[in-house]
C-alpha positions in Angstrom: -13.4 0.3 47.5 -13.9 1.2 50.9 -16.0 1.1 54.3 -18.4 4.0 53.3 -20.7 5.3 50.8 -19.1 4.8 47.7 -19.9 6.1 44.1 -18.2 5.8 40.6 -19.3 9.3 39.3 -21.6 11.2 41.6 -23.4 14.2 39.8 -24.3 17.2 41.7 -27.1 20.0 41.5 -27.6 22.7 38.4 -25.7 19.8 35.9 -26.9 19.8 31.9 -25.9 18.6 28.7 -23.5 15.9 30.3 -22.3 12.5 28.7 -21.0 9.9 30.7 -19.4 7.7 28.1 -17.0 4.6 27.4 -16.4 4.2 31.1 -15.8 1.5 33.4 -17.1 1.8 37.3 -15.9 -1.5 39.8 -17.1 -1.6 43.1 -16.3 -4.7 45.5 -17.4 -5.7 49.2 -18.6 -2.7 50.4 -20.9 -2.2 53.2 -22.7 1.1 52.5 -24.5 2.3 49.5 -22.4 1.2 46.7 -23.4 2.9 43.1 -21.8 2.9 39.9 -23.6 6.4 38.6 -25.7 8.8 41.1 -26.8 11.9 41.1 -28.3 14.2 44.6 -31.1 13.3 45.5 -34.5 14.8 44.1 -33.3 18.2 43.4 -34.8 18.2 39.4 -31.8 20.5 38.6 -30.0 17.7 36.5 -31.4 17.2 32.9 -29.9 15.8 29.9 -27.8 13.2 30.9 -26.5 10.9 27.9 -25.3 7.9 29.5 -24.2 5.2 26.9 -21.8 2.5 26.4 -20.3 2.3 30.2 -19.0 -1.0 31.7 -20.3 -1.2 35.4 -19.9 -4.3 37.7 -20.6 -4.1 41.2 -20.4 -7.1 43.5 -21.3 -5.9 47.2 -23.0 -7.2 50.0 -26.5 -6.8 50.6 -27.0 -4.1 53.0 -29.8 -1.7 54.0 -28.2 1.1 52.4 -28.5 -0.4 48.6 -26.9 -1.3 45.7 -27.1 0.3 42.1 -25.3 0.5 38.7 -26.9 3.3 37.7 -29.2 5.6 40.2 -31.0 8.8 39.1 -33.3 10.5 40.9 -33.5 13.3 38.9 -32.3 13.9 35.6 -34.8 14.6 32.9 -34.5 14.6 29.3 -31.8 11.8 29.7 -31.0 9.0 27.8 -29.4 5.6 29.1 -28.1 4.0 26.7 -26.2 0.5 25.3 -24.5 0.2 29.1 -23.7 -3.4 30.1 -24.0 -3.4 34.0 -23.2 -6.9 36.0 -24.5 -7.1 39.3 -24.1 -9.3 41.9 -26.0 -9.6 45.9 -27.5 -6.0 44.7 -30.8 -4.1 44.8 -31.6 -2.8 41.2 -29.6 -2.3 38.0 -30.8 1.3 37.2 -32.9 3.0 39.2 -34.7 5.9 37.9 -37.2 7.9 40.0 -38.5 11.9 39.7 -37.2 12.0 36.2 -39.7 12.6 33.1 -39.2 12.5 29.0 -36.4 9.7 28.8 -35.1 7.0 28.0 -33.8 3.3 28.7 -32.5 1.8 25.9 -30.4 -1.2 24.6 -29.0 -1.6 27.5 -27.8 -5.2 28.7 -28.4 -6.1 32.7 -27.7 -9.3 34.6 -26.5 -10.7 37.8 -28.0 -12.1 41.0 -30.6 -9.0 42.9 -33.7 -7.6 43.2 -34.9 -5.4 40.1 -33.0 -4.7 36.3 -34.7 -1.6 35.8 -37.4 0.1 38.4 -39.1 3.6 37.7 -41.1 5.7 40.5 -42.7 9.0 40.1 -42.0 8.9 36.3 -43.7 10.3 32.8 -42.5 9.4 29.6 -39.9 6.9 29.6 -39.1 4.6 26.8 -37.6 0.9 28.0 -37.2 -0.3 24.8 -34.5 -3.0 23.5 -32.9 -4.1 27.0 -31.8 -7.7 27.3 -32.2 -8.3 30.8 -31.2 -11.9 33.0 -31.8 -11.7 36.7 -30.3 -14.7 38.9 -32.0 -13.3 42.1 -34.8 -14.0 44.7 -38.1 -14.6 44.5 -38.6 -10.9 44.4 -36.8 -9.6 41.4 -38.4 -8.3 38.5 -37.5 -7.1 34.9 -39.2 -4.1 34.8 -40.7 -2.8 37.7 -42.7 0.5 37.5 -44.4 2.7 40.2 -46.9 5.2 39.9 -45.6 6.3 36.6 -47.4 7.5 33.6 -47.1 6.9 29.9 -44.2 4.0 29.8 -43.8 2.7 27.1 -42.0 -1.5 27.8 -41.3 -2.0 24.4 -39.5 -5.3 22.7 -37.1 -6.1 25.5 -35.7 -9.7 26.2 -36.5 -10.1 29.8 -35.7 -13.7 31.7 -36.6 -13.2 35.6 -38.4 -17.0 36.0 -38.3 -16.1 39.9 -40.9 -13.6 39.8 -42.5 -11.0 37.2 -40.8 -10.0 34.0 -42.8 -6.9 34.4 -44.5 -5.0 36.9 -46.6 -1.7 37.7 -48.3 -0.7 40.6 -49.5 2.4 42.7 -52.8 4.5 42.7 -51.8 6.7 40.2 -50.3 4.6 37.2 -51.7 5.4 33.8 -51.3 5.2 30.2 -48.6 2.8 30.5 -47.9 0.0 27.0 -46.1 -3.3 27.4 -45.3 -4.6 23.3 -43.6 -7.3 21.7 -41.1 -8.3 24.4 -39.7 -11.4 24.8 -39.8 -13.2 27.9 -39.3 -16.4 29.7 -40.8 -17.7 32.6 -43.3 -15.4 34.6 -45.5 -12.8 32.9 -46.8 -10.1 34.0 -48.0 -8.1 37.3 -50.0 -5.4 37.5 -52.1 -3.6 40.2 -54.4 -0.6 40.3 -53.2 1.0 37.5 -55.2 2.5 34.9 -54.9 2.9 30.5 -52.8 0.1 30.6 -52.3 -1.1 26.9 -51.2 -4.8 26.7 -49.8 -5.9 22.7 -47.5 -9.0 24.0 -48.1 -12.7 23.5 -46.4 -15.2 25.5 -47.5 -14.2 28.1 -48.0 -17.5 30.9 -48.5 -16.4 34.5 -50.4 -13.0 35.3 -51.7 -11.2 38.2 -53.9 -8.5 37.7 -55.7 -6.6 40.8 -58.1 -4.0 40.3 -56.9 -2.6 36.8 -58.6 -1.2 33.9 -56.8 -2.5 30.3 -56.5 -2.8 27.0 -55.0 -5.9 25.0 -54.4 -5.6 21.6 -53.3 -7.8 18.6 -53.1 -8.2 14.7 -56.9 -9.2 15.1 -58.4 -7.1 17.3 -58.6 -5.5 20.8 -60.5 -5.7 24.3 -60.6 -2.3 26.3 -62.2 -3.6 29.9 -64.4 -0.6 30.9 -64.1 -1.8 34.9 -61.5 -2.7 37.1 -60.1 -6.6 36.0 -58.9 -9.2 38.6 -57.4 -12.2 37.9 -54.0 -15.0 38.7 -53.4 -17.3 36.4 -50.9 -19.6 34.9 -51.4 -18.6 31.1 -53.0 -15.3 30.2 -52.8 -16.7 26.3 -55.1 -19.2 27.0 -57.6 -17.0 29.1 -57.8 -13.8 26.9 -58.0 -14.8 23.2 -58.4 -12.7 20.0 -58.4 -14.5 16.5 -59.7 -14.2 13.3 -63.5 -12.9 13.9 -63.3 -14.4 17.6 -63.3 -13.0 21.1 -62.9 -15.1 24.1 -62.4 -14.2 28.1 -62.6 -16.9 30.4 -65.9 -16.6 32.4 -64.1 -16.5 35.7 -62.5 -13.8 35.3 -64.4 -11.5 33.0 -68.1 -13.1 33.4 -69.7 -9.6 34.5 -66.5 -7.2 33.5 -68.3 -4.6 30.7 -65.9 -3.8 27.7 -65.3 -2.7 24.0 -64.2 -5.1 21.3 -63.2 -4.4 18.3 -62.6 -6.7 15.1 -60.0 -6.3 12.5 -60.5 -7.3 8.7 -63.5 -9.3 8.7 -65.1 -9.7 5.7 -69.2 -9.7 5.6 -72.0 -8.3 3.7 -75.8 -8.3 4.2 -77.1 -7.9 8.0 -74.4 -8.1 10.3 -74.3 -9.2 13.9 -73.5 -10.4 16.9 -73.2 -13.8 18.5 -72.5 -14.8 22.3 -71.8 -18.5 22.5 -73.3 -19.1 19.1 -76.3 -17.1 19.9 -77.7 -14.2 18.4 -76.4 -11.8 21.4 -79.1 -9.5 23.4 -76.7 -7.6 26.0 -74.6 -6.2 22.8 -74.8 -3.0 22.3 -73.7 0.1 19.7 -72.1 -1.7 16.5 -70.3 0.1 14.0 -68.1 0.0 11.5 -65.4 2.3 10.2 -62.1 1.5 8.3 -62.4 -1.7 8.2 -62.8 -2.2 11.9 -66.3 -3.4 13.8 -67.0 -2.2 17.2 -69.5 -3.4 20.1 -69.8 -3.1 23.5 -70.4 -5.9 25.8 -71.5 -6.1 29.5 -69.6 -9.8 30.1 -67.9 -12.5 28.6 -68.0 -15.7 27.4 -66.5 -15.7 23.7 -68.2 -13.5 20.6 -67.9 -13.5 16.9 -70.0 -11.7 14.1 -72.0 -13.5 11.0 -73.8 -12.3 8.8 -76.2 -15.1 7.8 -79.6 -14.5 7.2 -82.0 -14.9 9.8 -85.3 -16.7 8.8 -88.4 -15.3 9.5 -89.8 -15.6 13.1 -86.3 -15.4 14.6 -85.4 -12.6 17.2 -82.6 -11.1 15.5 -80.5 -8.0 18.4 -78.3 -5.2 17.4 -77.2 -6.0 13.7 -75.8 -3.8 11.5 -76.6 -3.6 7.4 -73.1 -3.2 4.8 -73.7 -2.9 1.0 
């Protein structure tokens, strides 16, 4: 403890091949930056890093200088791992920013401050398996991710209910995939990012600005071809993909072009496409391949595919013949 800047383990330039294990880091009523792990600043000389099963509790006060268990901003080819940080009137639980081809994983992070986990400038990270509980602000989320490529937000328990669970942002976000994670209360935030790949029910309040995404189930999958917009208070309810069945609320996907595809339906004969029950005449280019059906659509309403003969003098669109 102290009046300063004050870190458990600071790790300085031209470090490799490092593990940080079975420690414990306490830090108490400080009034400068206050971290349990840190390494210099963006230097991308530190790479490597195994940091698992560490004990880190820091209980400051809020200051303009920050608070962290774990804070990396450089360190690639690292691996945090099964930590259990407690963090009380603090900024973020690990902080991870510069740093490419890593992981967070298994970790468990609660306490009362802003952000559990928050990646900036990053390619390549696994979050996978982190039970996160935030007790803070309006402000704090899960996961929080800026303009960083190819995440992968993968089955973690996440319970921030005063803002986002998860978030990504920035002009230069792509490729990212948010799968199978449990969470309670608020959903999901995204804004102008691009590739993102959404396989996660349970989802209840969203906001999407100006993003281009895919979401994916058991049943199919929508891949938006524009930029999406929307705020609402149950994204299961709005975007729906069931047995041979498609549905986007109109007012938020009414004139937003996509693919859909269709898992495991079973029809033979003429094939094709209905929009609200009607034979569809915007559909365009269906196939089918490994058991999958494919179609573009310029807007939504809902969509399914029959295959029931049409009688003679009706104007059939876009239908596809299977033996």
């Amino acid at each position: 403890s102290g009046t300063g800047d004050t870190y458990g383990l600071l790790i300085k330039n031209n470090i490799h091949n490092v593990t940080i294990k079975n420690c414990k880091f306490t830090n108490g009523m400080l009034q400068n930056e206050q971290i349990g792990i840190k390494t210099e600043e963006i230097s991308h000389n530190i790479s490597y890093l195994n940091i698992t099963n560490n004990t880190i509790d820091i209980n400051g006060e809020l200051s303009s200088y920050g608070l962290y268990g774990i804070k990396l901003t450089s360190g690639d080819y690292s691996d945090i791992n099964n930590n259990n940080i407690t963090l009380n009137n603090s900024d973020y639980g690990v902080y991870y920013s510069y740093s490419d081809n890593s992981s967070i994983k298994n970790n468990f992070i609660s306490g009362d401050y802003d952000n559990a986990i928050y990646l900036g400038y990053d390619e390549n990270i696994e979050v996978i398996n982190n039970n996160i509980s935030l007790d803070g602000m309006s402000i704090s989320y899960g996961v929080q991710i800026y303009e960083s490529n190819y995440t992968d937000v993968i089955g973690n328990d996440i319970d921030a209910s005063f803002a986002y669970s998860i978030m990504g942002y920035g002009q230069n976000g792509f490729g990212d995939i948010v799968q199978d994670n449990i969470i309670h209360g608020n959903g999901l935030r995204f804004h102008h990012v691009e590739d993102l790949t959404i396989n996660q029910s349970g989802i209840v309040k969203y906001l999407f600005e100006n993003i281009k995404f895919k979401i994916i189930n058991d049943y199919g999958a929508i891949n938006f071809f524009e930029n999406f917009t929307g705020q609402r208070d149950n994204m299961d309810r709005d975007i729906l993909i069931s047995n041979n069945f498609v549905y986007v609320n109109g007012s938020l996907g009414e004139n937003v072009s996509a693919n859909i595809e269709l898992y495991d339906v079973r029809l033979n004969g003429t094939v094709s496409i209905l929009k609200d029950n009607q034979p569809c005449e915007n559909c365009s280019n269906l196939t089918y391949s490994g058991g999958i059906y494919s179609f573009n659509v310029t807007g939504f309403s809902n969509y399914t595919l029959t295959s029931v003969p049409a009688s003679c003098g009706d104007t059939v669109y876009n239908t596809l013949y299977l033996n």
